[in-house]
Each structure stands twice: as C-alpha cells, then as structure tokens.
DOZAVEX-185671 format. One record per residue (C-alpha): x, y, z; residue number from 1. Coordinates in nm, 4 decimals, m for minus. Layout:
REM DOZAVEX-185671
[node [X, Y, Z], NUM]
...
This chain:
REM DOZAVEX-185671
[node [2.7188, 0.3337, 3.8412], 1]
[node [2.8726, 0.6020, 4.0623], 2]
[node [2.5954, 0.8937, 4.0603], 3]
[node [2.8172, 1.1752, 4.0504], 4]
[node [2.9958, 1.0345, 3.7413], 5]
[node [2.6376, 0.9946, 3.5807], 6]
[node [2.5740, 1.4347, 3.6578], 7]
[node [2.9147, 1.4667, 3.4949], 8]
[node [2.8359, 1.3116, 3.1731], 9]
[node [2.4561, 1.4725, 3.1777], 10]
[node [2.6804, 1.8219, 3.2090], 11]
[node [2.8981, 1.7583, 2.9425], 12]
[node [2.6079, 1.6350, 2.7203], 13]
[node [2.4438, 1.9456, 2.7751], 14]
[node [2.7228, 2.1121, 2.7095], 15]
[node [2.7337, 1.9153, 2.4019], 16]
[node [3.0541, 1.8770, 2.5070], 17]
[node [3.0260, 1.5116, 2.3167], 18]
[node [3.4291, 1.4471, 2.2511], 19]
[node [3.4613, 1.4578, 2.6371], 20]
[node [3.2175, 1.2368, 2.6953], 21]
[node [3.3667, 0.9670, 2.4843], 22]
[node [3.6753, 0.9972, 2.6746], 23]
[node [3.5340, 0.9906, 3.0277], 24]
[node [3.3831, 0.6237, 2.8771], 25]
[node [3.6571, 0.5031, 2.7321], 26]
[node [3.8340, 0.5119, 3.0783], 27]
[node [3.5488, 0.2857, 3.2198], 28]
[node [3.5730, m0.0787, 3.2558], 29]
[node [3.4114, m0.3151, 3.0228], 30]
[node [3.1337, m0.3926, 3.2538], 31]
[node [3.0525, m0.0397, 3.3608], 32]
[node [3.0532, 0.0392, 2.9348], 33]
[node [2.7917, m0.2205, 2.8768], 34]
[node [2.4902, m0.0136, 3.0563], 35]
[node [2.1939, 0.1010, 2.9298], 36]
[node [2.2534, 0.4576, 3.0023], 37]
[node [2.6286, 0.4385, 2.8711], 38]
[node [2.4725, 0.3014, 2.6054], 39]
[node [2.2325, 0.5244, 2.4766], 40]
[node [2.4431, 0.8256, 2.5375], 41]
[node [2.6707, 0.7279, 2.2837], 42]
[node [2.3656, 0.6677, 2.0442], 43]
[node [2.2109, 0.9683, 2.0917], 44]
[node [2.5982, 1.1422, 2.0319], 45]
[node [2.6253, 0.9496, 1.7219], 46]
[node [2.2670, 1.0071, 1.6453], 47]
[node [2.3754, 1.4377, 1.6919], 48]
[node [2.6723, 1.3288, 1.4511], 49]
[node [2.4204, 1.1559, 1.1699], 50]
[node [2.5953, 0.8573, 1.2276], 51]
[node [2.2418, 0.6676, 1.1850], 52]
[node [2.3891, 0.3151, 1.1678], 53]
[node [2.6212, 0.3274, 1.4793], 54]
[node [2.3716, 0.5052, 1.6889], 55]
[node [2.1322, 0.2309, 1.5978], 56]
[node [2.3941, m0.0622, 1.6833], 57]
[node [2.4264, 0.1529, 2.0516], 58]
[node [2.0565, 0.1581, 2.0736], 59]
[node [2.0099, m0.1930, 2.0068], 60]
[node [2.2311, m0.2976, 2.2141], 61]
[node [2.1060, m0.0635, 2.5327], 62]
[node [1.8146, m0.2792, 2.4385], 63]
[node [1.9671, m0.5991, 2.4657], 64]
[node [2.0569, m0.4973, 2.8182], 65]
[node [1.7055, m0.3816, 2.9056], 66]
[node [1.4011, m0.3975, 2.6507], 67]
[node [1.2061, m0.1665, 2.8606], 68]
[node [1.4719, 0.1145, 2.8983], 69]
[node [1.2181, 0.3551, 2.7496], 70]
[node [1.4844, 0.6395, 2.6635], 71]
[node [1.6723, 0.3468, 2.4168], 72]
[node [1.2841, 0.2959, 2.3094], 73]
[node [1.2394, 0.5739, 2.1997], 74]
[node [1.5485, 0.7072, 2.0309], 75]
[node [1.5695, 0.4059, 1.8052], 76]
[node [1.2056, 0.4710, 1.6939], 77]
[node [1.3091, 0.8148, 1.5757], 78]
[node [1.5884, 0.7086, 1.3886], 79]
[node [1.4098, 0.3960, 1.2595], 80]
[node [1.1653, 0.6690, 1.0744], 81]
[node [1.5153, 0.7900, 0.9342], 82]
[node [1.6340, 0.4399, 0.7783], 83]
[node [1.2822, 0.3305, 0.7354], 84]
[node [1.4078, 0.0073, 0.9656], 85]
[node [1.1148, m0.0721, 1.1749], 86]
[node [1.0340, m0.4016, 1.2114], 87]
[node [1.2264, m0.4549, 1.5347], 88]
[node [1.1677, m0.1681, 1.6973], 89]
[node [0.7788, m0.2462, 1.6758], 90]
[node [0.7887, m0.5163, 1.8264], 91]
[node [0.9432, m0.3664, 2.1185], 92]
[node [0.7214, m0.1141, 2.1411], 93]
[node [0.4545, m0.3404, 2.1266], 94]
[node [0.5364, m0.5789, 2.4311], 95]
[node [0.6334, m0.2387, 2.5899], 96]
[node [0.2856, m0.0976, 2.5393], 97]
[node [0.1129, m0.4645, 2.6409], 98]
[node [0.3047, m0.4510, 2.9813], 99]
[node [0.3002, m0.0874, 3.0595], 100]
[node [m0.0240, 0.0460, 2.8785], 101]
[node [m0.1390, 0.4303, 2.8269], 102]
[node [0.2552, 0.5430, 2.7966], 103]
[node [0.1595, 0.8655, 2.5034], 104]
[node [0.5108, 0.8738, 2.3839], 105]
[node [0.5430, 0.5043, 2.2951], 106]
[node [0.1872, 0.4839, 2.1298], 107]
[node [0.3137, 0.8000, 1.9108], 108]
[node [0.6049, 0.6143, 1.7920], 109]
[node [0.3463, 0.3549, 1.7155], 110]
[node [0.1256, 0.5327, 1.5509], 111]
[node [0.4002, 0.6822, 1.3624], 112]
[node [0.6012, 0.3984, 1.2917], 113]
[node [0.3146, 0.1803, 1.1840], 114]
[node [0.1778, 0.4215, 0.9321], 115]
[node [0.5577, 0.4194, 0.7792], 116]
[node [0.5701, 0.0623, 0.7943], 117]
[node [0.2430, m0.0109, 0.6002], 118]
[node [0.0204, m0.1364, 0.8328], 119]
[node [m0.3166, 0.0499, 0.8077], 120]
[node [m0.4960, m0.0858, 1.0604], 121]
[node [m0.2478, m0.1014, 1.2675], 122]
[node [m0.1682, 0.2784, 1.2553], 123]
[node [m0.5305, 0.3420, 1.2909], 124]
[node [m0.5212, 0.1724, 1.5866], 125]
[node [m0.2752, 0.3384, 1.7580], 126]
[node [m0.3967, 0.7089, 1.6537], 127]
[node [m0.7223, 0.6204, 1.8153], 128]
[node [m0.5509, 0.5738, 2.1303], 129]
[node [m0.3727, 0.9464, 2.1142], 130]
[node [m0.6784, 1.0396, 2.0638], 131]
[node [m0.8464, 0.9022, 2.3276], 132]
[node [m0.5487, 1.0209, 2.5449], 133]
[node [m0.6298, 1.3368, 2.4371], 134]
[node [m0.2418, 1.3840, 2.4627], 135]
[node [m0.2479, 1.4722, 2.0437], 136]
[node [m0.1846, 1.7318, 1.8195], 137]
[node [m0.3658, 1.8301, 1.4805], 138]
[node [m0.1480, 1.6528, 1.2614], 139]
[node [m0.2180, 1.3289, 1.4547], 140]
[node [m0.5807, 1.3878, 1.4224], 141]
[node [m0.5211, 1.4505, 1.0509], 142]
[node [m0.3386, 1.1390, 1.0476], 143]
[node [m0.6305, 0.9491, 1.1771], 144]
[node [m0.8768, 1.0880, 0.9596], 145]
[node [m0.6966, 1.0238, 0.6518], 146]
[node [m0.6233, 0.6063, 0.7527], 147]
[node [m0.9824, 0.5448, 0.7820], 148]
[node [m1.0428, 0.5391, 0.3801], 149]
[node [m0.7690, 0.2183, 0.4116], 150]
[node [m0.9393, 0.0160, 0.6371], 151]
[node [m1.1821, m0.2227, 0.5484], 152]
[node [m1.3512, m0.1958, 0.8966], 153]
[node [m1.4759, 0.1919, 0.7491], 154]
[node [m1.7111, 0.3694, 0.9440], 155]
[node [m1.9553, 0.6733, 0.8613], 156]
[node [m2.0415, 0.7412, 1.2407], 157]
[node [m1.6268, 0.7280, 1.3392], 158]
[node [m1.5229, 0.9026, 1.0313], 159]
[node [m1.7923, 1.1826, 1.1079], 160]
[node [m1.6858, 1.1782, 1.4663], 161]
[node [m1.3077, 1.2250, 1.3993], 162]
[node [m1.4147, 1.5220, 1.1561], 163]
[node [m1.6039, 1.6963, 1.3860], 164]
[node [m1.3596, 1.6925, 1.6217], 165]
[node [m1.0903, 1.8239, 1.3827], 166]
[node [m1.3897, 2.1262, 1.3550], 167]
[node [m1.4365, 2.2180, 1.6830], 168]
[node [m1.0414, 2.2143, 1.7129], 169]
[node [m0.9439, 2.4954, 1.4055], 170]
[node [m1.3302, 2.6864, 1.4766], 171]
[node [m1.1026, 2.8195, 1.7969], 172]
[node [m0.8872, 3.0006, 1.5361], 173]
[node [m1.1589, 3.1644, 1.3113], 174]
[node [m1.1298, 3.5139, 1.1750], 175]
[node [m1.3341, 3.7422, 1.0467], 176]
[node [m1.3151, 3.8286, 0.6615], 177]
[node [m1.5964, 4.0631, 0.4970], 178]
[node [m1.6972, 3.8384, 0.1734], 179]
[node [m1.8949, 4.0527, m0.0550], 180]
[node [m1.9749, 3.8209, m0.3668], 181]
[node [m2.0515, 4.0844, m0.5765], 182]
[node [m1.6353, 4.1993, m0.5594], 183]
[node [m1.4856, 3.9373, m0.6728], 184]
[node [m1.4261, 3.7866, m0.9628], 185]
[node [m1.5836, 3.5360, m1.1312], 186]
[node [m1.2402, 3.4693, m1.3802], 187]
[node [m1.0561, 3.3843, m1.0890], 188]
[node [m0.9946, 3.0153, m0.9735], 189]
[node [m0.7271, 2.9756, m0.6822], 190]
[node [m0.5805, 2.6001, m0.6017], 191]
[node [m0.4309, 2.5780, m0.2500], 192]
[node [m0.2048, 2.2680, m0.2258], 193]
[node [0.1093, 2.1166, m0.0724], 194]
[node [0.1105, 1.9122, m0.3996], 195]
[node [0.2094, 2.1593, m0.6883], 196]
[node [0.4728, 1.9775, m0.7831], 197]
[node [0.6347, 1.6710, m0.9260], 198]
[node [0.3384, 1.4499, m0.7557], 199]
[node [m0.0278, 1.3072, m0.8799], 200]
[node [m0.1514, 1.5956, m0.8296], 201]
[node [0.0446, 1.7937, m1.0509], 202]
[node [0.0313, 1.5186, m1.3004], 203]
[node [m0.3658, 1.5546, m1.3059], 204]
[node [m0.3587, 1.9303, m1.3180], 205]
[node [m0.1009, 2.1019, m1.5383], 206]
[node [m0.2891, 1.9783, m1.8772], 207]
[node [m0.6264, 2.1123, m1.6390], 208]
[node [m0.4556, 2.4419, m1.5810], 209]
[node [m0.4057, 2.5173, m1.9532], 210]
[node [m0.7291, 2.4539, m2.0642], 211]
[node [m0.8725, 2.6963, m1.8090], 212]
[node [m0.6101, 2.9821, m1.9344], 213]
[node [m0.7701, 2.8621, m2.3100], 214]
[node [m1.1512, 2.9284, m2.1948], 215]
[node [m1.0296, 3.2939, m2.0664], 216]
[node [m0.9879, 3.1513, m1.6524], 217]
[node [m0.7254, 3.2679, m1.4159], 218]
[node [m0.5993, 3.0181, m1.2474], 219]
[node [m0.3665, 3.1108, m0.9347], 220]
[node [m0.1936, 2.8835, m0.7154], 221]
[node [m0.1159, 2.8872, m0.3321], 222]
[node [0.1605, 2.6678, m0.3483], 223]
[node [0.2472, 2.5346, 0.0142], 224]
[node [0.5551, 2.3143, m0.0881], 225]
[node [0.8990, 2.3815, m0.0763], 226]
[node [1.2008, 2.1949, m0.2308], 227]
[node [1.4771, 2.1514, m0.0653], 228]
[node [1.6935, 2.1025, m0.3617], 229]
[node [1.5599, 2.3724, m0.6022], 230]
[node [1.2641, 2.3256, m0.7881], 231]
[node [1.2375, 2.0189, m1.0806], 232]
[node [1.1557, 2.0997, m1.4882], 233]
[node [0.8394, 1.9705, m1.4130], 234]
[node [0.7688, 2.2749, m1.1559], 235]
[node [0.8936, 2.4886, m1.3879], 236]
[node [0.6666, 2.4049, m1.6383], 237]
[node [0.3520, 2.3793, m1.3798], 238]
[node [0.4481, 2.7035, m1.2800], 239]
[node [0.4134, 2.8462, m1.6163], 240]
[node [0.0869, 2.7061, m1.6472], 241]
[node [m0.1215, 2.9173, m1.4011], 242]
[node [m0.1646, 3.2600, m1.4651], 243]
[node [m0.0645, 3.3929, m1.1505], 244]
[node [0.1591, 3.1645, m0.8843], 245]
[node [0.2563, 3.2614, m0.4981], 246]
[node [0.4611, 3.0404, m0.2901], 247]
[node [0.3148, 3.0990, 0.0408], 248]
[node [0.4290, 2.8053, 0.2963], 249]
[node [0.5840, 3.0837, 0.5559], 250]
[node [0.2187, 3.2565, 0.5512], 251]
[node [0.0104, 3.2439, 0.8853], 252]
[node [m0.2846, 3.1011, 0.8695], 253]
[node [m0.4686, 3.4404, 0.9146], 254]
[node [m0.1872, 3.6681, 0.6645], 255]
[node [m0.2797, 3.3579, 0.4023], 256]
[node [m0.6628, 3.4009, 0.4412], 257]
[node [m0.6490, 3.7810, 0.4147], 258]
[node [m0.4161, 3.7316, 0.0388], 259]
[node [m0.6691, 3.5126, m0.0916], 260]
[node [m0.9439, 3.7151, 0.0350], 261]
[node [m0.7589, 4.0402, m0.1443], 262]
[node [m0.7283, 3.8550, m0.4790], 263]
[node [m1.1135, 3.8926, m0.5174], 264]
[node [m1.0495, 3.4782, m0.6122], 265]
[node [m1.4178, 3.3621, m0.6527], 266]
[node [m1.3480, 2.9804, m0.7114], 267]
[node [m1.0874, 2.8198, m0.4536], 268]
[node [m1.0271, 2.4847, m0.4795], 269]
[node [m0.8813, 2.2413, m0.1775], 270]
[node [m0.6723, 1.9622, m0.3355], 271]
[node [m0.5430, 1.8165, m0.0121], 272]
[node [m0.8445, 1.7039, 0.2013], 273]
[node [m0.7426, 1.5503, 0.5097], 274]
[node [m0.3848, 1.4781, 0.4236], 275]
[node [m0.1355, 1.5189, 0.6968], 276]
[node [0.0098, 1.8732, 0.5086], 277]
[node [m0.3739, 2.0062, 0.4499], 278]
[node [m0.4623, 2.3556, 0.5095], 279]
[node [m0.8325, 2.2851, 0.5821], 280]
[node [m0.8572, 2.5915, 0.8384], 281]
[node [m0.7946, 2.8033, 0.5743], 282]
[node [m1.1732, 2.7143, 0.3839], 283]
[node [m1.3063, 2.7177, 0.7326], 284]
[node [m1.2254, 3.0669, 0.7612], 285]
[node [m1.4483, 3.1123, 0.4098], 286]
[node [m1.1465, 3.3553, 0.2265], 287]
[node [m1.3528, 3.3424, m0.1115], 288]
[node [m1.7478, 3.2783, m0.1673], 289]
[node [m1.7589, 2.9337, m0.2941], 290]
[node [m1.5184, 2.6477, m0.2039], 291]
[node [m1.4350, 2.3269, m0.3328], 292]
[node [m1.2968, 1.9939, m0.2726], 293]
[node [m1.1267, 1.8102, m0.5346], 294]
[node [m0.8562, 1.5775, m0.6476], 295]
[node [m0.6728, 1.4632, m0.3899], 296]
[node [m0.9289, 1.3801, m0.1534], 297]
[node [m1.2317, 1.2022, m0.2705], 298]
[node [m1.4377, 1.1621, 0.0830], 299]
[node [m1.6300, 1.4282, 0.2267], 300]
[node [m1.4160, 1.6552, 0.4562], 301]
[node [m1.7574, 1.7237, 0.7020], 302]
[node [m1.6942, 2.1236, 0.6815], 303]
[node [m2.0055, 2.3368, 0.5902], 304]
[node [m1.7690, 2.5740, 0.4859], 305]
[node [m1.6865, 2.3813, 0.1582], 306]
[node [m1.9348, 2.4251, m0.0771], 307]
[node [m1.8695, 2.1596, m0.3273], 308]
[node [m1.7018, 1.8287, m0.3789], 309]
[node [m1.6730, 1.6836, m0.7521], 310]
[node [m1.7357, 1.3535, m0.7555], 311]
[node [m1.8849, 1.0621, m1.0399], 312]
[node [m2.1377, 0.8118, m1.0089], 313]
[node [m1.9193, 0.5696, m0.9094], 314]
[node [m1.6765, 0.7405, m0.6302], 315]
[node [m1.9791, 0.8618, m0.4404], 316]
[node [m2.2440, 0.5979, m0.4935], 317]
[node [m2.6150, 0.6772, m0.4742], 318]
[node [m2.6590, 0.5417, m0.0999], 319]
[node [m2.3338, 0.7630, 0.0112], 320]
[node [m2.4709, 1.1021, m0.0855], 321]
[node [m2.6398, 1.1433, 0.2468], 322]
[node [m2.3188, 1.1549, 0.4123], 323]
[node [m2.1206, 1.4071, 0.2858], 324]
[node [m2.2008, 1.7875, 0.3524], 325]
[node [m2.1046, 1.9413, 0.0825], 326]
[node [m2.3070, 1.9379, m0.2475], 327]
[node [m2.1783, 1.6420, m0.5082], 328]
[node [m2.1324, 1.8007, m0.8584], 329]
[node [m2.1119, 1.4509, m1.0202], 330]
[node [m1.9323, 1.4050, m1.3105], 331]
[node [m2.0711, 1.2016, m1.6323], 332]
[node [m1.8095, 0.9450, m1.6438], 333]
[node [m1.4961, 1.0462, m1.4500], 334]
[node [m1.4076, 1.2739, m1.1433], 335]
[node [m1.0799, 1.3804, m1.2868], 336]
[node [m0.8660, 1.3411, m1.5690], 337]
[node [m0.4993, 1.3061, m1.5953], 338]
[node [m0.2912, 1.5179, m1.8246], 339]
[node [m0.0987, 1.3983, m2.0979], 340]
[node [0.1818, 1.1433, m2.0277], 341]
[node [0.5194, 1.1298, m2.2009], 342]
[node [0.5622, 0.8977, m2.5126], 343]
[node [0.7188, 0.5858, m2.3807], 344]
[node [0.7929, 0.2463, m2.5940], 345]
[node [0.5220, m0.0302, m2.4654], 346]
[node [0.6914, m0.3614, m2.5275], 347]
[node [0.5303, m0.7055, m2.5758], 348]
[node [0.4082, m0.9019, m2.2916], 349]
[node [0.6913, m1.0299, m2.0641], 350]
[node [0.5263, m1.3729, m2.0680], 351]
[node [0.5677, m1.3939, m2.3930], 352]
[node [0.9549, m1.4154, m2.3703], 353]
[node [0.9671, m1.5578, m1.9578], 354]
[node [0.8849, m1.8640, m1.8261], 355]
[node [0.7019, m1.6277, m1.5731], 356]
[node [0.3529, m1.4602, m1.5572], 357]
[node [0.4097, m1.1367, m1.4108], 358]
[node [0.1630, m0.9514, m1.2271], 359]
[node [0.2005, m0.6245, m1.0672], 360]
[node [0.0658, m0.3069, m0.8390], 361]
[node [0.2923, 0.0425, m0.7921], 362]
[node [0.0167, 0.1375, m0.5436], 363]
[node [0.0708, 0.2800, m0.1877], 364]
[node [0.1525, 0.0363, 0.0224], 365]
[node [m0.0817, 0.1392, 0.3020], 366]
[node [m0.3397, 0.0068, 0.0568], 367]
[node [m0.2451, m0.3608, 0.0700], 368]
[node [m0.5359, m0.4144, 0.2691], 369]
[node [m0.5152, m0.8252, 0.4514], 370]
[node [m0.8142, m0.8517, 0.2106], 371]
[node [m0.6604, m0.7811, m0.1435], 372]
[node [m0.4131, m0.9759, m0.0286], 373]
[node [m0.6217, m1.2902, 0.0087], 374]
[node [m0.7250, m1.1985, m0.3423], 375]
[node [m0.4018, m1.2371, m0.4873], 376]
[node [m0.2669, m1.5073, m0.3453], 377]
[node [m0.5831, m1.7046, m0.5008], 378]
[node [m0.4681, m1.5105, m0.8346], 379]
[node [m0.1416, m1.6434, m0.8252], 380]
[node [m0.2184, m1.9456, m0.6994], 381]
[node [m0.4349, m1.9993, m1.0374], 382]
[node [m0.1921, m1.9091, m1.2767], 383]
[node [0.1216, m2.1101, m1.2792], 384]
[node [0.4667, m1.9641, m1.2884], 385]
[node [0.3464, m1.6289, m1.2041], 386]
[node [0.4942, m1.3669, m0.9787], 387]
[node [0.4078, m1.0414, m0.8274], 388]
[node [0.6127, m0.7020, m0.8663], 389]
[node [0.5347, m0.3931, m0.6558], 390]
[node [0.5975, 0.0076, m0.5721], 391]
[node [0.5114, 0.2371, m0.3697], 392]
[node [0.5861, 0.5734, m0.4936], 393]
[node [0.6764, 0.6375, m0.1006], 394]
[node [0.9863, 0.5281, 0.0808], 395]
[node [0.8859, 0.2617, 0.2563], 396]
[node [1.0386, 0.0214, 0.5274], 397]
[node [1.3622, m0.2329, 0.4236], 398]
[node [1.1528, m0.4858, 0.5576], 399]
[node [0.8526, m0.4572, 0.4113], 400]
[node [0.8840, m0.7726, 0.1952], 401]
[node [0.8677, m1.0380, 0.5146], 402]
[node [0.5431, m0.8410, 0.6050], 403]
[node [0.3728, m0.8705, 0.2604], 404]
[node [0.5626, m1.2672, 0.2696], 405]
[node [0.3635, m1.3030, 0.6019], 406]
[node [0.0598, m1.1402, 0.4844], 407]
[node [0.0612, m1.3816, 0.2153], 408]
[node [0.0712, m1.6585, 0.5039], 409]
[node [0.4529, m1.7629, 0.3598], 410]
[node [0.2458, m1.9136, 0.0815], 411]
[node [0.4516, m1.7207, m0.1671], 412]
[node [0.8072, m1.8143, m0.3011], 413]
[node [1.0261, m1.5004, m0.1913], 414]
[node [1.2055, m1.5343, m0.5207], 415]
[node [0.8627, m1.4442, m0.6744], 416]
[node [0.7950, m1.1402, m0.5362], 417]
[node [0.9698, m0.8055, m0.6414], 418]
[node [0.9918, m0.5119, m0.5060], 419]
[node [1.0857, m0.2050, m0.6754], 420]
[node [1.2907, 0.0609, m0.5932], 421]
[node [1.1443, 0.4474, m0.6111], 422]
[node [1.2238, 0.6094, m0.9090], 423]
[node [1.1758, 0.9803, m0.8909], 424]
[node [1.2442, 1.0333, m1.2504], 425]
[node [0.8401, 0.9784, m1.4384], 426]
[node [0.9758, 0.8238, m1.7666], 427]
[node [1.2049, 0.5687, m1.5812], 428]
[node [0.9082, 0.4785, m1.3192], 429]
[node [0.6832, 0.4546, m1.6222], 430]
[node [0.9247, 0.1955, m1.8135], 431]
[node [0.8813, 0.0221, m1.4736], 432]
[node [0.5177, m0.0984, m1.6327], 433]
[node [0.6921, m0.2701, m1.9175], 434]
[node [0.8231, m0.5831, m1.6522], 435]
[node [0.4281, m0.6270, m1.5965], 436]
[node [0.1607, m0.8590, m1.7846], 437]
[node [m0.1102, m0.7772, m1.5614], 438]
[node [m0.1380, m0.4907, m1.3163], 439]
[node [m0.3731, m0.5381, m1.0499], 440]
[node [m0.5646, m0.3165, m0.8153], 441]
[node [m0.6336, m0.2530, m0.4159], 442]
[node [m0.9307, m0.2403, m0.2403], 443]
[node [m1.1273, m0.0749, m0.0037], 444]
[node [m0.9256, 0.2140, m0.1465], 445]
[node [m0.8413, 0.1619, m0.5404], 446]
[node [m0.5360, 0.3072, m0.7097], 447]
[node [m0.5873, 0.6408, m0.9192], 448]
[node [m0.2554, 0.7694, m1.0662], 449]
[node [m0.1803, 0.4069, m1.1020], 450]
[node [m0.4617, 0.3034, m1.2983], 451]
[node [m0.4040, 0.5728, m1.5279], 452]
[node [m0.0993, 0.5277, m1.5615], 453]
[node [m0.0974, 0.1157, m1.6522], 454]
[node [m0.3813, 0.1911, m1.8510], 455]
C-alpha cells in the first residue's frame, strides 16, 4: 500500500478526523480494503464509536489476514474484556506468545484476559511472567498475590516472596505521622474498604455495624467505592448504620492517612487484603495504633504494620500460624458472621417434582479449581439424572460453559449443565437457590457468602 496514503490516514486519525477516513477507504479497491492495517483502523474507529461488535468483526478479520499483526492483537483483547468474549482471542495470544516470547504487552492481555476468563492457574501464570519482566505495575502485583489462594499448587515461600515485594514497593511512599496512643480514642473503630456496598462485604457487616453502635462503639467508614449510577437502598441503609461515614476515593494516599490519623480512630480495620482495589499502603503508613485484617481477606497480608488478623481454628490451622505476621485472634467457632438475610419462601426439593437431581455452586468461577472439578464429575456420575447449575456473582466470559464442558473432559451432557445469569437484585439471586437439591462447594479456596447463603 502506497506509503504516503498510509501518513494520510495516520493524520486524519489523529485528527480524529474518523468520517474522512472512511471515505478515503471506501475509494480503495477491494484488495487494497482487505489489509491488516485498513483493517484495524476501521476497528479501532468503530471501537472510538462503541460500536464493540463491528470493531470486533474488523479485528477478526485483520486477523484472518495476519494472526501475528500484533496491533489487531491487541485491540481485540481490550475489547474482548468489554464483551467478556475471550476464548479466541487467547488462543491467539497464546501461539503469539509461544513463537515470539517475552512480548510485555501480549502477556498483560494474558494475564488479564485469563483472570476474566476463569482460568486461575492460567492467570497466575502469566502475572509471574510481568513480574519477572519487571515491566509491571502495583495492581498487577496485587493481582498476583491475590490468585495464589486459587491454586492448588499454593506456596508459603512464593506467596511470602510476592508480599515482600509488594513491601519494598509502597515502603518508597511512607510518611511520617506522630501516633500518640494515649490521644485517641478507644470508642472509635474505622473500616477502610472498596466494598461498602451492595457486595459480601456489606452483607457481613451492616448487622456487625449496629451491634457496635448498641455496645456504645463508633464505627466510621472510609468508603473507597463509587457508583456510577447513584447509590442502591442497600447503601443507604449501610450508610445509616455507622456512626460517622466519609466517601474518600479522590483522597491521596498521604491527605487519606493524615484524616484517619486526625479522627483519633484507635481500631482500623482493612477489609480488602490483597484485592486488586486494596489500600494496603495506607496501614503501612500506621494512621491509627492498632490495625487489623479482616473479612475479606483471610491469608496473612506479610505487613508488620498490621497488628491483627481474626481468624478460627479452622481458617488458620494450627501448623499455619507460623506463617502469618500478624497476631491470630482466633475465633471460638467462626471468623465472621453474616447479617440477617431477607425472608424468602424455601420450596421443596426440585427432585421431588423433576426427573432431575440438581446440584449446584454460585461460587466465583476462578474457584473451579481442575481438582473440584474431578470431584464432581465422580458426583454426578454417581447419581443418575442429575445436573449441575452455576453463578458467579461476576460477569464472566460467554464462553465459559465449553471451558467448564472441557474441564469436565466432555464427559458431561451440555443440556445438563446451567449456567445462570447475574442477578444484581439479592432476593431474586437468593430464589436462584430454590432450582438446587444440593449445593456443593470449591476447593483449595471454599465459598463463604455462598455457604451462608445456601445454608
């Protein structure tokens, strides 16, 4: 294609000058239109017009042309994390990656797409190698962190290592806050989360919340979330619950530390962990004189600034305790507890009234591990007539049932396996249980909302 002609159209697209640039292609020939780099400019225009499904179909088709044209590559695996379509795309990132190792921008869309996709190991795979790059950034790390409580290959030593690392990384930041214990006050409990909201951990705390406002607490949230379409009844009424409640996502890290500092808070409690949205510099910064880990993150974050993790005999087992750096405050019987759920109508078994046997799981799917898998499938393959329903409370990828099919070695009958759509609304997700017999659980890493909830 005539070089000069190729400037032009790179002028007009950064001109975003995007109507002209159809036009100067629609006067090519048919066999100068069907090029890679035609191609893809018209995806990426489409893409700039959230026209997802065209710009794929011009992606796909640059693709066709040339499965290593890495530009194509790469713009279909962004919008792929848009319509959570990712099984092709993959694949040709894979082979691209086996032929042309060490490329950081196609083992991020890896990383990325795998996690979306489902595929623990996979993802953890691919993080290791941005990692080991060293071409990464702290949410990747996070990332990383996080996945290795899915896979059944868990390490102490790698977990430890990834943590330290993620130490040295936000110590660069630290300030300097004057803590004098005998300021603050002892009334005062803060909860710093991204998850103050319709979400588990909301679910677990607002019941919490009240009874600390009953024994004469003050619980204050540091709410890092943000709804883009106005906040839900249920944030309303979580809102209510704490005492005292500051939305504080547009805070620096250091103007956040020096608020929570102010509020003489004694107590603060992390309930993210290493989740990708965590705010783990914040404790390492040591805004309030004791810290602790709890809720939505059950392993130990490897920060002596934390002070305490709550725990129960049977999330951190005897031979674990080693591990972790902060001090366990075990529990009798139960780390957490969940607050109240709405009244719904239980119904009589399905089997009762089906010629099926319906078993079920709304877990995460990254938690579908190859081994609980195996698990099932000798399940179902003991009980006649059964079938298997499941949900993530994620979006998740619109081809995710071939992968469990194929995880399931194409032993099970497509017909019996279900998968759920989200429902955001709790009482409709909740009626969701009624279609089950049996639920059944993951492993390494066992449901918790879930198993509340079926129980």
């Amino acid at each position: 294609m005539d070089k000069i002609f190729i400037k032009k159209l790179e002028s007009l697209y950064k001109n975003k000058q995007f109507n002209t640039i159809k036009f100067e292609i629609s006067n090519l020939g048919d066999k100068q239109k069907d090029n890679p780099f035609i191609l893809n400019l018209l995806g990426i225009i489409e893409t700039s017009e959230k026209k997802i499904a065209k710009a794929r179909n011009y992606f796909e088709m640059a693709l066709r042309k040339d499965p290593e044209y890495i530009h194509s590559l790469l713009n279909l695996s962004r919008i792929s994390l848009q319509d959570k379509n990712h099984e092709n795309i993959i694949l040709l990132l894979k082979k691209y990656d086996e032929k042309h190792p060490g490329n950081s921008n196609i083992i991020l869309n890896l990383a990325n797409l795998t996690y979306s996709a489902g595929f623990a190991e996979d993802a953890i795979n691919y993080h290791e190698k941005l990692i080991e790059n060293g071409n990464f950034n702290l949410k990747d790390l996070t990332a990383l962190i996080f996945l290795q409580n899915y896979s059944s290959k868990y390490s102490e030593a790698k977990y430890k290592k990834y943590c330290d690392l993620y130490n040295d990384i936000i110590s660069k930041s630290l300030t300097s806050l004057k803590v004098n214990t005998n300021e603050y006050d002892k009334a005062k409990i803060g909860f710093l989360s991204n998850d103050l909201r319709d979400h588990p951990i909301g679910y677990f705390l607002i019941d919490f919340i009240a009874e600390l406002k009953a024994r004469n607490f003050i619980p204050i949230a540091f709410n890092l979330f943000t709804a883009e379409k106005g906040e839900s009844n249920f944030t309303k009424a979580l809102k209510k619950s704490f005492s005292e409640w500051y939305d504080v996502k547009n805070l620096s890290d250091l103007d956040l530390c020096k608020m929570i500092n102010k509020k003489k808070i004694y107590y603060l409690f992390d309930l993210g962990g290493y989740n990708v949205d965590n705010k783990l510099q914040i404790f390492k910064n040591k805004p309030a004189p004791v810290q602790i880990s709890w809720l939505g993150y059950c392993n130990s974050t490897q920060l002596d600034e934390i002070d305490y993790i709550i725990s129960d005999p049977y999330v951190t087992t005897k031979h674990e305790e080693n591990f972790y750096k902060e001090k366990i405050l075990k529990t009798q019987n139960i780390w957490n507890v969940h607050s109240k759920l709405s009244e719904e109508t239980i119904n009589e078994l399905p089997a009762l009234t089906s010629k099926f046997f319906t078993f079920g799981s709304f877990n995460n799917f990254l938690k579908l591990s190859n081994e609980t898998i195996q698990v099932w499938d000798k399940i179902l393959k003991n009980v006649p007539n059964s079938r298997l329903v499941l949900k993530s409370l994620q979006s998740v990828d619109k081809n995710f049932k071939n992968y469990i099919i194929k995880k399931f070695d194409n032993s099970i009958n497509p017909e019996n396996l279900i998968i759920l759509n989200v429902k955001k609304d709790k009482k409709n997700h909740l009626e969701d249980y009624n279609k089950i017999d049996i639920t059944l659980d993951t492993f390494p890493y066992n449901g918790v909302t879930t198993s509340f909830e079926s129980i």
